[in-house]
Residue, then its C-alpha position, 0 to 999 in steps of 0.5 A: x241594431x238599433x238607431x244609435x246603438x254602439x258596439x264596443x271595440x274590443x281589443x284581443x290578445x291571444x297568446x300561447x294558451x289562451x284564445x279570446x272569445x267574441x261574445x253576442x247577445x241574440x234573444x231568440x236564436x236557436x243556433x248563431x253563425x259568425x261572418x268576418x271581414x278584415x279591414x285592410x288598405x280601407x277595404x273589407x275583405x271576407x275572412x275564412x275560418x274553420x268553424x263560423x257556428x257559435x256556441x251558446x252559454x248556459x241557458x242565456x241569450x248570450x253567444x260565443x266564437x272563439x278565435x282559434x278559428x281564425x286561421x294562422x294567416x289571419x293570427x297578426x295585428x288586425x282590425x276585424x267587424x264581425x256578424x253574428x246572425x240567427x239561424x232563421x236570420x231574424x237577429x244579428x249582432x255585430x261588432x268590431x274588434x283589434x287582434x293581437x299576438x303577445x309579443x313574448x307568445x313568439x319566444x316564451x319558453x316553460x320556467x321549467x327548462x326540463x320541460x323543453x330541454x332533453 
């Protein structure tokens, strides 16, 4: 990155149908990974995640992970730095981010009681 540059911080919500995406721009990648680090009591701890491979978009040099990967113990109020890197590792991207659940995720029920009630 260079001297000066900042990185947004995102703020994510997941709720119950929709997983936020963390997006990158890499120039020359032909494949991108995604590390994450949570910061907890001022420490940054690694975090595990099901898929660390990002996807690109269309034909353009921007890069997405979605936070599905994430696993249910990591899915509470947090702040996160992420890394994205190059699979020749000669960029990366790097950012921060809060993530949150909605509060009505944990007790929405469908407008349609049939749905759940039989």
């Amino acid at each position: 990155m260079p001297d000066g540059e900042s990185r947004p911080l995102d703020w994510l919500i997941s709720s119950p149908d929709y997983s936020p995406q963390i997006l990158g721009t890499l120039v020359d990648a032909s494949g991108v990974n995604i590390q994450l680090w949570q910061v907890a009591d001022g420490q940054n701890t690694p975090v595990s995640v099901a898929s660390s491979g990002c996807y690109q978009i269309g034909d353009t040099n921007r890069w997405g992970w979605s936070t599905e990967n994430l696993s249910n113990d990591s899915l509470s109020q947090q702040q996160y730095f992420y890394l994205m890197t190059s699979s020749n590792n000669s960029e990366n991207f790097s950012g921060q981010f809060f993530f949150a659940l909605s509060e009505d995720s944990k007790w929405m029920h469908p407008n349609d009681r049939g749905t759940y009630l039989l």
